[in-house]
CHARMM-style PDB file with segment names, atoms N, HN, CA, C and O in Angstrom:
ATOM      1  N   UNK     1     149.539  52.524 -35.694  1.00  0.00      PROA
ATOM      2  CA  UNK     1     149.870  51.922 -36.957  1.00  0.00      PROA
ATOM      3  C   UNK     1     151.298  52.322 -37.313  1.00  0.00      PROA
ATOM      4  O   UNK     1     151.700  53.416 -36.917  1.00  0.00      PROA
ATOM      5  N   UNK     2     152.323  51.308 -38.226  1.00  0.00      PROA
ATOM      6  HN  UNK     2     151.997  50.420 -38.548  1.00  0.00      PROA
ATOM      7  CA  UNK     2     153.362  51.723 -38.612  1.00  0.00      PROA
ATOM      8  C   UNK     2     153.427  51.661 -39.891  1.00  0.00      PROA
ATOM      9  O   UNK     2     152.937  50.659 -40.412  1.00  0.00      PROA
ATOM     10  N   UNK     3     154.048  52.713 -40.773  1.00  0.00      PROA
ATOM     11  HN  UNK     3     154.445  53.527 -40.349  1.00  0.00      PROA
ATOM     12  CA  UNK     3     154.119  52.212 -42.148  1.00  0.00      PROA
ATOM     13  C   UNK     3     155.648  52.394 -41.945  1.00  0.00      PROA
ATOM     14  O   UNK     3     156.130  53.174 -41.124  1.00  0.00      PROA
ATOM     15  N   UNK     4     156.428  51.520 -42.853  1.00  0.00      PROA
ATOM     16  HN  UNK     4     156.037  50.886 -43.520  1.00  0.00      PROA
ATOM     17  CA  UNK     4     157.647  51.578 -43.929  1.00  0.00      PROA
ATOM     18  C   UNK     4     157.347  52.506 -45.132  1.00  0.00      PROA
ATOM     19  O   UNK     4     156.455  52.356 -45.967  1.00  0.00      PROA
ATOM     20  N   UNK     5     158.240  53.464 -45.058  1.00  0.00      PROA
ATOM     21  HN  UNK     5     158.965  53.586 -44.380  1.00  0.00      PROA
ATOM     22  CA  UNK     5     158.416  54.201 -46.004  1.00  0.00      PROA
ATOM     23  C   UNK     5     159.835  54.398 -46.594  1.00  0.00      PROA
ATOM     24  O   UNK     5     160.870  54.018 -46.046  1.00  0.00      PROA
ATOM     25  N   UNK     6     159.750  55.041 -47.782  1.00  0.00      PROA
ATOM     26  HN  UNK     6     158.909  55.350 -48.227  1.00  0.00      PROA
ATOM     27  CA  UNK     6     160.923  54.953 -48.312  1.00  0.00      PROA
ATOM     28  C   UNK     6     161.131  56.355 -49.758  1.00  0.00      PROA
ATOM     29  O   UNK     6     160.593  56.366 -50.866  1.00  0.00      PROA
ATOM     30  N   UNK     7     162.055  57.328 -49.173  1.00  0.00      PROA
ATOM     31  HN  UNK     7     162.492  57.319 -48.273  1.00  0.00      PROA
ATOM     32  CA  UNK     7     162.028  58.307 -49.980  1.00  0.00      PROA
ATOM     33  C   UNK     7     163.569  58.382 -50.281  1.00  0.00      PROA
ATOM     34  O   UNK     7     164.333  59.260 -49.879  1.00  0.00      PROA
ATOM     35  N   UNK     8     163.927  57.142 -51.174  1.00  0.00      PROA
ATOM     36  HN  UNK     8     163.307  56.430 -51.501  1.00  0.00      PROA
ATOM     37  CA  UNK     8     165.181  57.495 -51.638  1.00  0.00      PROA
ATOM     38  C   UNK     8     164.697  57.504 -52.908  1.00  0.00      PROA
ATOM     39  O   UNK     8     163.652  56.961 -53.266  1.00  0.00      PROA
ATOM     40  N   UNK     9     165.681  58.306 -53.799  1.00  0.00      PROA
ATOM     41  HN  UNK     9     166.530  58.748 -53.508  1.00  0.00      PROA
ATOM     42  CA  UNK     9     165.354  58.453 -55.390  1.00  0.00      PROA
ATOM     43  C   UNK     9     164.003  60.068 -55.588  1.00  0.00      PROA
ATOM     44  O   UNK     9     163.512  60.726 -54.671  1.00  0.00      PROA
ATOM     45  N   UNK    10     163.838  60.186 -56.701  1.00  0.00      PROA
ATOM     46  HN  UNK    10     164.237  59.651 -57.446  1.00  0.00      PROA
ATOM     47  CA  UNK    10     162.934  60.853 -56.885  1.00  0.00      PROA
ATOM     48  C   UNK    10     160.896  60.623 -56.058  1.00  0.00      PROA
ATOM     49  O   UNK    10     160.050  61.432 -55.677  1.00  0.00      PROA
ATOM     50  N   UNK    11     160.938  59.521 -56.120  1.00  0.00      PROA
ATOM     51  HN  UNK    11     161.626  58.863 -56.429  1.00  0.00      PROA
ATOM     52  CA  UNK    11     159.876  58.609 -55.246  1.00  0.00      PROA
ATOM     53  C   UNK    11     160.054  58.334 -53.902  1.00  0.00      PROA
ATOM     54  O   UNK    11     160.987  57.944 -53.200  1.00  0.00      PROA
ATOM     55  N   UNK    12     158.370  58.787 -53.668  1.00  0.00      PROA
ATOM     56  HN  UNK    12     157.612  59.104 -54.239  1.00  0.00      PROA
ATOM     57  CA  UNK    12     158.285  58.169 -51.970  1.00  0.00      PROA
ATOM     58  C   UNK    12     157.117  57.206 -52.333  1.00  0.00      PROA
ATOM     59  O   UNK    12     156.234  57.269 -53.188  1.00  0.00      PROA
ATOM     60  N   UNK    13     157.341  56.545 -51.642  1.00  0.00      PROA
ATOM     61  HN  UNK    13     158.059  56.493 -50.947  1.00  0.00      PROA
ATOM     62  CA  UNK    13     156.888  55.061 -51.167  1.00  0.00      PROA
ATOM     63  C   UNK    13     156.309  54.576 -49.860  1.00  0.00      PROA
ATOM     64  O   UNK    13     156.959  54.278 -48.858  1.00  0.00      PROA
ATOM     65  N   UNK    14     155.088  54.542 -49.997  1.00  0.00      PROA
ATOM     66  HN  UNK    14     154.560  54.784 -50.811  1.00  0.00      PROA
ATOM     67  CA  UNK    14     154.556  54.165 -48.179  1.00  0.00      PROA
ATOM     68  C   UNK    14     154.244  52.398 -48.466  1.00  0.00      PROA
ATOM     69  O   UNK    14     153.762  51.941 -49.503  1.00  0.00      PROA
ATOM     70  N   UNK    15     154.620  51.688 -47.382  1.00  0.00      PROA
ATOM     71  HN  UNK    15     155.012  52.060 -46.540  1.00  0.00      PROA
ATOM     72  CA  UNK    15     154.215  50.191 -47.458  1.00  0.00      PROA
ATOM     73  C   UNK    15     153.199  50.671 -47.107  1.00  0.00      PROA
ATOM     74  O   UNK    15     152.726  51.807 -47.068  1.00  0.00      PROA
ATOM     75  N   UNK    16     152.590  48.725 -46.592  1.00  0.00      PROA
ATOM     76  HN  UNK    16     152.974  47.802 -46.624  1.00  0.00      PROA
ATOM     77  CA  UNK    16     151.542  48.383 -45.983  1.00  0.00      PROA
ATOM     78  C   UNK    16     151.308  49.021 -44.591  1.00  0.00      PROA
ATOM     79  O   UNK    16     152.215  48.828 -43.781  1.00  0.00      PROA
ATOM     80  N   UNK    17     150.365  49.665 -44.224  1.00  0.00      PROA
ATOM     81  HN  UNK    17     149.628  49.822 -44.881  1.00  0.00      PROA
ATOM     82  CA  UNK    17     150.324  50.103 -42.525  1.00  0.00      PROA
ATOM     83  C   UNK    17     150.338  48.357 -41.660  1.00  0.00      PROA
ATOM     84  O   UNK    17     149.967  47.239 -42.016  1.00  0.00      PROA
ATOM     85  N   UNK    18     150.766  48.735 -40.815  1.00  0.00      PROA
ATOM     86  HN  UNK    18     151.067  49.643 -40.525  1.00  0.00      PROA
ATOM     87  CA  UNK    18     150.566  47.102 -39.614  1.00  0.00      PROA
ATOM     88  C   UNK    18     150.424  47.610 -38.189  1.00  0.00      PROA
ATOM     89  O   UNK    18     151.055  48.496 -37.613  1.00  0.00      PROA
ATOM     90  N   UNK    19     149.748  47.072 -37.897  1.00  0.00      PROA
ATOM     91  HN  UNK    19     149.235  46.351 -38.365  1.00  0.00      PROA
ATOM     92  CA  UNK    19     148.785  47.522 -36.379  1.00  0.00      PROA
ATOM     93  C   UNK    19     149.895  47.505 -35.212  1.00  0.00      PROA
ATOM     94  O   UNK    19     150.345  46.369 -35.063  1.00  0.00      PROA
ATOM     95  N   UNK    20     150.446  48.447 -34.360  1.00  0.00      PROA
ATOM     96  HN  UNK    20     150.080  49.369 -34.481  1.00  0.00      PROA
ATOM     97  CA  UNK    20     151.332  48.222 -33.342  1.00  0.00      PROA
ATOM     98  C   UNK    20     150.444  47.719 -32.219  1.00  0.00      PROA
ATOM     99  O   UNK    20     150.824  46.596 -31.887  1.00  0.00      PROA
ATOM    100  N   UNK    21     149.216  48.207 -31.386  1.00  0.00      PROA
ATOM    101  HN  UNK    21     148.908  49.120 -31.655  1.00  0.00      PROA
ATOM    102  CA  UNK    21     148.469  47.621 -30.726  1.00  0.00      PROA
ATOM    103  C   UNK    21     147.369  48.276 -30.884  1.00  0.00      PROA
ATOM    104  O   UNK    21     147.028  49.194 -31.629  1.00  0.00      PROA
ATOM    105  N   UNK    22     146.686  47.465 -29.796  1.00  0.00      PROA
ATOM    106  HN  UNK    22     146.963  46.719 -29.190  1.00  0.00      PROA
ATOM    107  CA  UNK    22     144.880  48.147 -29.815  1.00  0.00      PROA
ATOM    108  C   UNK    22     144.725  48.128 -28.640  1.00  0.00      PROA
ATOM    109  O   UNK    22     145.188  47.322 -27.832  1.00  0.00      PROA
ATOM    110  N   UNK    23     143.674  49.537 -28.358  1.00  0.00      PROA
ATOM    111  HN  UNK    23     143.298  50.192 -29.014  1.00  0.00      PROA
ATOM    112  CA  UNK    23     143.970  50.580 -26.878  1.00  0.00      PROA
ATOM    113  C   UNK    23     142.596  50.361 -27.088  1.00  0.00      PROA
ATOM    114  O   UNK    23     142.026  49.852 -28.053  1.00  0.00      PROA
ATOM    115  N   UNK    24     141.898  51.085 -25.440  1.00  0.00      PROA
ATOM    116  HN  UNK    24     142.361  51.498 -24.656  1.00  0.00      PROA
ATOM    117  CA  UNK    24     140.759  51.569 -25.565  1.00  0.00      PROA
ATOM    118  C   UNK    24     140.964  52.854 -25.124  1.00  0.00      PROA
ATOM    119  O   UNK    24     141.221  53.064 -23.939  1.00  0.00      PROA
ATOM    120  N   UNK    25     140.849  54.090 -26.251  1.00  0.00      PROA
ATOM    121  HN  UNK    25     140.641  53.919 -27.214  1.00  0.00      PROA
ATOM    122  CA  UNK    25     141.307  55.540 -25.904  1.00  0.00      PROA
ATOM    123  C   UNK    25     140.409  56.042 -25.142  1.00  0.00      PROA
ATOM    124  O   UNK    25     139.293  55.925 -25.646  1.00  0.00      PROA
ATOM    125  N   UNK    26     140.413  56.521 -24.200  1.00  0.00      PROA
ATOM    126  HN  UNK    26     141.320  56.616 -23.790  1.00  0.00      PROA
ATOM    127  CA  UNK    26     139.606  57.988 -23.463  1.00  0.00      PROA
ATOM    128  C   UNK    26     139.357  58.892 -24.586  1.00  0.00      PROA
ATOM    129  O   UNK    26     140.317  59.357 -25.200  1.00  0.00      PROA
ATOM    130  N   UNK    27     138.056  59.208 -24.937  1.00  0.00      PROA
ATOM    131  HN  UNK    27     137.276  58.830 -24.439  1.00  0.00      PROA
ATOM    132  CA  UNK    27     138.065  60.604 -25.677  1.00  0.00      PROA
ATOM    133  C   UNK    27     137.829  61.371 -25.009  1.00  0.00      PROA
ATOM    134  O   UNK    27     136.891  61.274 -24.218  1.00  0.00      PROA
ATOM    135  N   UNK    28     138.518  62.298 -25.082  1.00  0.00      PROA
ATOM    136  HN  UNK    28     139.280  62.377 -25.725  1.00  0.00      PROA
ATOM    137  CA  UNK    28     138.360  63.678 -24.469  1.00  0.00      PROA
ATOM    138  C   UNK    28     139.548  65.315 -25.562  1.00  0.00      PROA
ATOM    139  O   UNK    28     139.948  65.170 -26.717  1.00  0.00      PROA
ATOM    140  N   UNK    29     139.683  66.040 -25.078  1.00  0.00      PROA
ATOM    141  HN  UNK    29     139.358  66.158 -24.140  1.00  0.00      PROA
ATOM    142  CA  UNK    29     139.504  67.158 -25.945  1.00  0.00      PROA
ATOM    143  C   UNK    29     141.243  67.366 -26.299  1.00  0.00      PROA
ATOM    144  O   UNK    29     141.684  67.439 -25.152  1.00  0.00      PROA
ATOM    145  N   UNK    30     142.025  67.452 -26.900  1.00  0.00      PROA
ATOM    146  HN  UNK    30     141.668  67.392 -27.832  1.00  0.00      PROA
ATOM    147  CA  UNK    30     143.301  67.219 -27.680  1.00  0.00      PROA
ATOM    148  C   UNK    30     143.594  66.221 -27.866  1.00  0.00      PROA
ATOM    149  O   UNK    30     142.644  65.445 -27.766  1.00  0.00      PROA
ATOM    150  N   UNK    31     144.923  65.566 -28.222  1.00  0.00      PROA
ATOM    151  HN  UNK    31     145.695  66.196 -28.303  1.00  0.00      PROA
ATOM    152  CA  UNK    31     145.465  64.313 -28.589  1.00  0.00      PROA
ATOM    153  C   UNK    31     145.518  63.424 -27.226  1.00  0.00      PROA
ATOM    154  O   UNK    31     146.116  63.710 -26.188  1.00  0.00      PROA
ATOM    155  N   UNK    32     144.601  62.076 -27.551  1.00  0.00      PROA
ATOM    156  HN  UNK    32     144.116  61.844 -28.393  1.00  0.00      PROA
ATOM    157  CA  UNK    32     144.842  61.292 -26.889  1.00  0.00      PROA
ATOM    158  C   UNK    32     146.296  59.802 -26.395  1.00  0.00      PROA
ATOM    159  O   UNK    32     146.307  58.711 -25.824  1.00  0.00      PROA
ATOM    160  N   UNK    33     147.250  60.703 -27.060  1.00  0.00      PROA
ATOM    161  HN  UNK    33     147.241  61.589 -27.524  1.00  0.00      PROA
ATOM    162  CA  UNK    33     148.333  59.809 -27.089  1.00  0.00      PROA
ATOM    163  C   UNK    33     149.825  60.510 -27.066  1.00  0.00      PROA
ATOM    164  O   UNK    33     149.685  61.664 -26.661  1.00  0.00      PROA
ATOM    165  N   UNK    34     150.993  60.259 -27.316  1.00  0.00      PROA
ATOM    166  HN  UNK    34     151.107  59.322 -27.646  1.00  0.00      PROA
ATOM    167  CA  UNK    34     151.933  61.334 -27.573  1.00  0.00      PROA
ATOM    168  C   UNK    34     153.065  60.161 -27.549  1.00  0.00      PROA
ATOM    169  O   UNK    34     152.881  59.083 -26.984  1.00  0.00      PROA
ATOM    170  N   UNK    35     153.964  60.428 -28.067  1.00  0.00      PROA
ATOM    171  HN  UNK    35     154.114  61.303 -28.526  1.00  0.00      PROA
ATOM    172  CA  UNK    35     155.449  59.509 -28.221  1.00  0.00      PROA
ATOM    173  C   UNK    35     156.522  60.175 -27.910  1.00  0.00      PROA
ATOM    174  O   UNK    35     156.870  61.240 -28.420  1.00  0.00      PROA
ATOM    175  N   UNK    36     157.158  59.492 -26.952  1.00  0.00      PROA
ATOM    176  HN  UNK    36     156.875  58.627 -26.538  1.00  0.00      PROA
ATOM    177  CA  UNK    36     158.715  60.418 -26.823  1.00  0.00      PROA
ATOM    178  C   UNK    36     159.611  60.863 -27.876  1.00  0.00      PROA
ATOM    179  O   UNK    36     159.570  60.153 -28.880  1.00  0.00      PROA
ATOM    180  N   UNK    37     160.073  61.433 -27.898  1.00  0.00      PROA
ATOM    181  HN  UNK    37     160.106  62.010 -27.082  1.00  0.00      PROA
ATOM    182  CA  UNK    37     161.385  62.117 -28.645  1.00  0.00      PROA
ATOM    183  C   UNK    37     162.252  61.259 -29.155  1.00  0.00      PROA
ATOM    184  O   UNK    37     162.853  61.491 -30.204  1.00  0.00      PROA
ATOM    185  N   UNK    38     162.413  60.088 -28.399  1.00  0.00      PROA
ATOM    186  HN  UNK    38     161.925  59.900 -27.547  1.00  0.00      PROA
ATOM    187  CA  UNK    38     162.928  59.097 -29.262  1.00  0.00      PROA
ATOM    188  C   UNK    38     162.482  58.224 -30.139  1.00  0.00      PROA
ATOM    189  O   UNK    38     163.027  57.523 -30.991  1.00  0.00      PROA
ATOM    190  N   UNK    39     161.220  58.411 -29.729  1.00  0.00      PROA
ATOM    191  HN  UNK    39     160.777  58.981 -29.037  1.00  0.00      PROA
ATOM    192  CA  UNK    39     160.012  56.893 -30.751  1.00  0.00      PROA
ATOM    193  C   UNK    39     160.270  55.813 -30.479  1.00  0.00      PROA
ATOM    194  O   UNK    39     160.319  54.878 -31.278  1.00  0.00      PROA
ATOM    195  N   UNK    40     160.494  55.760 -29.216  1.00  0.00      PROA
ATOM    196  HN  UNK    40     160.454  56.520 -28.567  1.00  0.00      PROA
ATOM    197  CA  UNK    40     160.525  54.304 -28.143  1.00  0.00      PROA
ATOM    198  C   UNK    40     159.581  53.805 -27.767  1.00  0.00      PROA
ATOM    199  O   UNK    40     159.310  52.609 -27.880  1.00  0.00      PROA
ATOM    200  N   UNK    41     158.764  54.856 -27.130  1.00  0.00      PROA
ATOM    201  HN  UNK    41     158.985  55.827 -27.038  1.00  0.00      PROA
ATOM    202  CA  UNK    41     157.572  54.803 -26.093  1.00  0.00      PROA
ATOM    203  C   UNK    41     156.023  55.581 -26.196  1.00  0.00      PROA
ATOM    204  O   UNK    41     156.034  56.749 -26.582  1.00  0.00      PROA
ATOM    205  N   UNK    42     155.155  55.162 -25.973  1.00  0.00      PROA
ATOM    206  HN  UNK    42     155.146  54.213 -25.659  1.00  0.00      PROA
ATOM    207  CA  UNK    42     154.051  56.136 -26.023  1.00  0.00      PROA
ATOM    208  C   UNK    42     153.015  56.038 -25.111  1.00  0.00      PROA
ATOM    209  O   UNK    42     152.487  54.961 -24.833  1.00  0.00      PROA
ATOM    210  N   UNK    43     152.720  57.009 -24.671  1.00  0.00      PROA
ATOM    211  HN  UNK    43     153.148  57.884 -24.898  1.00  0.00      PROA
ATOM    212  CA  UNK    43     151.995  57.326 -23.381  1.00  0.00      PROA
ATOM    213  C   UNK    43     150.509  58.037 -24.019  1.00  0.00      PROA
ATOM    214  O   UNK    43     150.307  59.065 -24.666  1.00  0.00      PROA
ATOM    215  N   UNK    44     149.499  56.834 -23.439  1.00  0.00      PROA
ATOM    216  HN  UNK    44     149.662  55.999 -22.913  1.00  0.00      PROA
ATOM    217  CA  UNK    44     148.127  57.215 -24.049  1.00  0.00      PROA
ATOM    218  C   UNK    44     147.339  56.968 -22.846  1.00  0.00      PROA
ATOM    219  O   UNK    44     147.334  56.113 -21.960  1.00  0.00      PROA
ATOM    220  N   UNK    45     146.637  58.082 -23.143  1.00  0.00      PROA
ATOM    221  HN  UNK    45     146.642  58.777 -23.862  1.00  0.00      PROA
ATOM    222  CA  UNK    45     144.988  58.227 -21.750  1.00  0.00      PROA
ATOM    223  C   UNK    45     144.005  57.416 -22.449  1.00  0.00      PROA
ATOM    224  O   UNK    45     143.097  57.747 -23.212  1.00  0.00      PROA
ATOM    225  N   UNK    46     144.378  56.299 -22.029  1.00  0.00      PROA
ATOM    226  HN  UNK    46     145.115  56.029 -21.410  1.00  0.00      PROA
ATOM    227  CA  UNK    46     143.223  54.843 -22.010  1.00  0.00      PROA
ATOM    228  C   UNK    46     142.337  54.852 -21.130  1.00  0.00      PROA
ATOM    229  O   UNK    46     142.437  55.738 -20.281  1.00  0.00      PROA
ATOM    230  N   UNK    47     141.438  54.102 -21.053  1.00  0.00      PROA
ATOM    231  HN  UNK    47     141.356  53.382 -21.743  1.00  0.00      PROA
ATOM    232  CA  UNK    47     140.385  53.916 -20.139  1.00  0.00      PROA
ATOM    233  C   UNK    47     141.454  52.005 -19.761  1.00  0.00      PROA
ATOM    234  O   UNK    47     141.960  51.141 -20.476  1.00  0.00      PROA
ATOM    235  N   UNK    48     141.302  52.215 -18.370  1.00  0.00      PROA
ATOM    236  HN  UNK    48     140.891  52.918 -17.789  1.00  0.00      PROA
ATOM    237  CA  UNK    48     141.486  50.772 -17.590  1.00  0.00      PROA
ATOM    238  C   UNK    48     140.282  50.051 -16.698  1.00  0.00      PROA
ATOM    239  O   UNK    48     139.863  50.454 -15.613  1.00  0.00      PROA
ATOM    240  N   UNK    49     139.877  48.996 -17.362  1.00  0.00      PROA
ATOM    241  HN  UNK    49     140.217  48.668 -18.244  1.00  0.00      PROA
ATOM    242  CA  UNK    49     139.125  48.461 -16.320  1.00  0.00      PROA
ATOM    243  C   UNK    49     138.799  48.453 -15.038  1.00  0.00      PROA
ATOM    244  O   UNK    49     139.801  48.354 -14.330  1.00  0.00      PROA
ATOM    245  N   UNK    50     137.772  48.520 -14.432  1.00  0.00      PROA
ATOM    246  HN  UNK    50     136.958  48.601 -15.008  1.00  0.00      PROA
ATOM    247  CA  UNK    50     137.669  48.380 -12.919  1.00  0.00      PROA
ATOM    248  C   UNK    50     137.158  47.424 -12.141  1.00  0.00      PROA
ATOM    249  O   UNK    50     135.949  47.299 -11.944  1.00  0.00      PROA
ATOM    250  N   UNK    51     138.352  46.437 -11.481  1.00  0.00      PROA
ATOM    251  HN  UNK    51     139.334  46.539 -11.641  1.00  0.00      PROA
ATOM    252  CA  UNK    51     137.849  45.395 -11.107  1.00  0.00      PROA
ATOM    253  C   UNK    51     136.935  45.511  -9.691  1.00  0.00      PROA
ATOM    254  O   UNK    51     136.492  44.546  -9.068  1.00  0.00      PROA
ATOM    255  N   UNK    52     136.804  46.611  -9.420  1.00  0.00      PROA
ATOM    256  HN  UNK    52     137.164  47.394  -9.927  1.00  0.00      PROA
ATOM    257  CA  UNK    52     135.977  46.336  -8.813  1.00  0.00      PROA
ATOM    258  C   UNK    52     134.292  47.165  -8.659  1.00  0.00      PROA
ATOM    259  O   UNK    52     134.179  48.390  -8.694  1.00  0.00      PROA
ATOM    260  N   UNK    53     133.276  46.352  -8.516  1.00  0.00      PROA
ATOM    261  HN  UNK    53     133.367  45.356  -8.488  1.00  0.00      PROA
ATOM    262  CA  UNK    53     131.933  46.990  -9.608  1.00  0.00      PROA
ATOM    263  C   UNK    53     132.198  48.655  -8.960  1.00  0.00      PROA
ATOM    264  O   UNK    53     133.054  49.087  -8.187  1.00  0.00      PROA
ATOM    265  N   UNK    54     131.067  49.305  -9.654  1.00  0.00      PROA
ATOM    266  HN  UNK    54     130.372  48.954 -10.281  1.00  0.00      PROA
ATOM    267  CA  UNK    54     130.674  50.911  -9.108  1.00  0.00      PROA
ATOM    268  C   UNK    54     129.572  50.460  -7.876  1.00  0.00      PROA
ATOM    269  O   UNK    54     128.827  49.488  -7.748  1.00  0.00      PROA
ATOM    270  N   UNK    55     129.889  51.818  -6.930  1.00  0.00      PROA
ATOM    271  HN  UNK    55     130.494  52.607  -7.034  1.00  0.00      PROA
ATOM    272  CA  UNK    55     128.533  51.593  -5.968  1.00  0.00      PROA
ATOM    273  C   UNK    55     127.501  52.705  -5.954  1.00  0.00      PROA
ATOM    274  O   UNK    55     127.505  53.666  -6.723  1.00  0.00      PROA
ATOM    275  N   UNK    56     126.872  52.537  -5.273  1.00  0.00      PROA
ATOM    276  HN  UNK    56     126.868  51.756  -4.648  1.00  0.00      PROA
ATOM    277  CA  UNK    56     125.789  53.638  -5.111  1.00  0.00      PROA
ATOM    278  C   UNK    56     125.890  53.943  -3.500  1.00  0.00      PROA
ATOM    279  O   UNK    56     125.920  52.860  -2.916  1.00  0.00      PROA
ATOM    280  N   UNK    57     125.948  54.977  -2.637  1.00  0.00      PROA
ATOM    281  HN  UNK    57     125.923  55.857  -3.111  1.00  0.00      PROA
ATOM    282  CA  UNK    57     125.486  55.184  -1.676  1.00  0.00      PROA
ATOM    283  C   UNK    57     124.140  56.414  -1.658  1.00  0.00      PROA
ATOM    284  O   UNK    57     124.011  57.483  -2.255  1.00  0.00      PROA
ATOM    285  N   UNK    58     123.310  55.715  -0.729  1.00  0.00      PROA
ATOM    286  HN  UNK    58     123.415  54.847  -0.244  1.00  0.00      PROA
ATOM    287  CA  UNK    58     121.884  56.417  -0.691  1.00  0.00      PROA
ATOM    288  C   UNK    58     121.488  56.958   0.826  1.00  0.00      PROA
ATOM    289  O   UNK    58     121.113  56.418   1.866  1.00  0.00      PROA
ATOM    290  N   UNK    59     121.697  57.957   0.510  1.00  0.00      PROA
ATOM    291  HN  UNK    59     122.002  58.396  -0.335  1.00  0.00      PROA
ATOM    292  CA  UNK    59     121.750  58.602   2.388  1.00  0.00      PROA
ATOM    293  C   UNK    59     120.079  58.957   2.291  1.00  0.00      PROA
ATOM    294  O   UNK    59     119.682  59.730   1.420  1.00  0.00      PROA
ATOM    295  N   UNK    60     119.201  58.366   3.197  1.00  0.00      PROA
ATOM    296  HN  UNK    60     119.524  57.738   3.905  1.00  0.00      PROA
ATOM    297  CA  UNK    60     118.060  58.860   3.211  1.00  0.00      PROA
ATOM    298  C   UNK    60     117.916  59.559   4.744  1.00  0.00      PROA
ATOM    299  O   UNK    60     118.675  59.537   5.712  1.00  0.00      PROA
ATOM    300  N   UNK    61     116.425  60.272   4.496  1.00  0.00      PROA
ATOM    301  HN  UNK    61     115.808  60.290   3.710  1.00  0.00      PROA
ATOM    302  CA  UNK    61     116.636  61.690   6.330  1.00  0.00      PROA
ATOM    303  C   UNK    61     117.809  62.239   6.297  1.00  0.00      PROA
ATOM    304  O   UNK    61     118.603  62.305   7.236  1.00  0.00      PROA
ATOM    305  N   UNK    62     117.986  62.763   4.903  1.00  0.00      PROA
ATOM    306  HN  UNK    62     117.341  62.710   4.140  1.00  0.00      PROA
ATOM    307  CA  UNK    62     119.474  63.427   5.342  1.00  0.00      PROA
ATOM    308  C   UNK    62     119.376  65.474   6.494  1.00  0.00      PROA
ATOM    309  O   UNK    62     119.871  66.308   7.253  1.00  0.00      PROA
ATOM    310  N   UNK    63     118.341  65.017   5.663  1.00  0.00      PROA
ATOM    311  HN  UNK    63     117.940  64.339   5.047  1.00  0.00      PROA
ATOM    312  CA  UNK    63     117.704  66.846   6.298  1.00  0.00      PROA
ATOM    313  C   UNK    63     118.072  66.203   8.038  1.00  0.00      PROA
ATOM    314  O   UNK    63     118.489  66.964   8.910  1.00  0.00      PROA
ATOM    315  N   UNK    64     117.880  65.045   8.229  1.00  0.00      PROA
ATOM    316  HN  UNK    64     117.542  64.426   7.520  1.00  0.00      PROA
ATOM    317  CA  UNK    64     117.989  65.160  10.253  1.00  0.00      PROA
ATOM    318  C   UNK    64     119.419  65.399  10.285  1.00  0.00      PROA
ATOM    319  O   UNK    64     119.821  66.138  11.183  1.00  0.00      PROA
ATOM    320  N   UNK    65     120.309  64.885   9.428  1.00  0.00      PROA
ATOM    321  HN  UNK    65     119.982  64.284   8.698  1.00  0.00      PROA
ATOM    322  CA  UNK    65     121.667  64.575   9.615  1.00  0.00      PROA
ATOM    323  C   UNK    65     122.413  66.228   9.908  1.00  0.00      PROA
ATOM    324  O   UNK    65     123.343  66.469  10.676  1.00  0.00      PROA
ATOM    325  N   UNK    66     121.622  67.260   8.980  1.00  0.00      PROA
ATOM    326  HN  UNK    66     120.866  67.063   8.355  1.00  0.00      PROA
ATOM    327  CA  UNK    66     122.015  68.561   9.390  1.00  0.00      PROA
ATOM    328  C   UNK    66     121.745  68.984  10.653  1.00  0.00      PROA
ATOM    329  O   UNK    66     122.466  69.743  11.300  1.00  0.00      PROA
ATOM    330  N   UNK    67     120.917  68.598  10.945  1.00  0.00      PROA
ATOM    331  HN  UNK    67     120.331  67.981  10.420  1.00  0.00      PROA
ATOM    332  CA  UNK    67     120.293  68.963  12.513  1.00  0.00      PROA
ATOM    333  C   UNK    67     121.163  68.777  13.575  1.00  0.00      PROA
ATOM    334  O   UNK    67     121.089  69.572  14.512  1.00  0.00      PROA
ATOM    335  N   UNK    68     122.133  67.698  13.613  1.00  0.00      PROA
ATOM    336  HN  UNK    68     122.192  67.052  12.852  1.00  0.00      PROA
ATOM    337  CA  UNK    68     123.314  66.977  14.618  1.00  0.00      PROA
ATOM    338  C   UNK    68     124.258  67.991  15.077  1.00  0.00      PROA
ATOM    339  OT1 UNK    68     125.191  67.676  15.815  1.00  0.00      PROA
TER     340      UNK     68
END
């Protein structure tokens, strides 16, 4: 989100917030996002789709497989 603000004069002033984009964040345990030093750029641990499905592999007789 960005607000316009404005602290000239004795008064501060926050505009309207307006949506910069919409992520799908990873939660996990500190900040999921961070902005450079300049406030150019921001680098967030999203979750990305996977085009291709999940699998399952199912090793059955694995007890013989030790035996080899």
């Amino acid at each position: 989100m960005s607000v316009p603000v404005s602290g000239s004069g004795p008064l501060f002033q926050a505009g309207a917030p307006e949506r910069l984009f919409t992520v799908d964040v990873q939660l996990s345990p500190g900040s999921a996002f961070d902005m450079t030093a300049d406030g150019q750029r921001f680098i967030v641990n999203a979750t990305i789709p996977s085009r291709i499905p999940p699998s399952l592999v199912l090793v059955t007789n694995w007890p013989a497989l030790l035996r080899r």
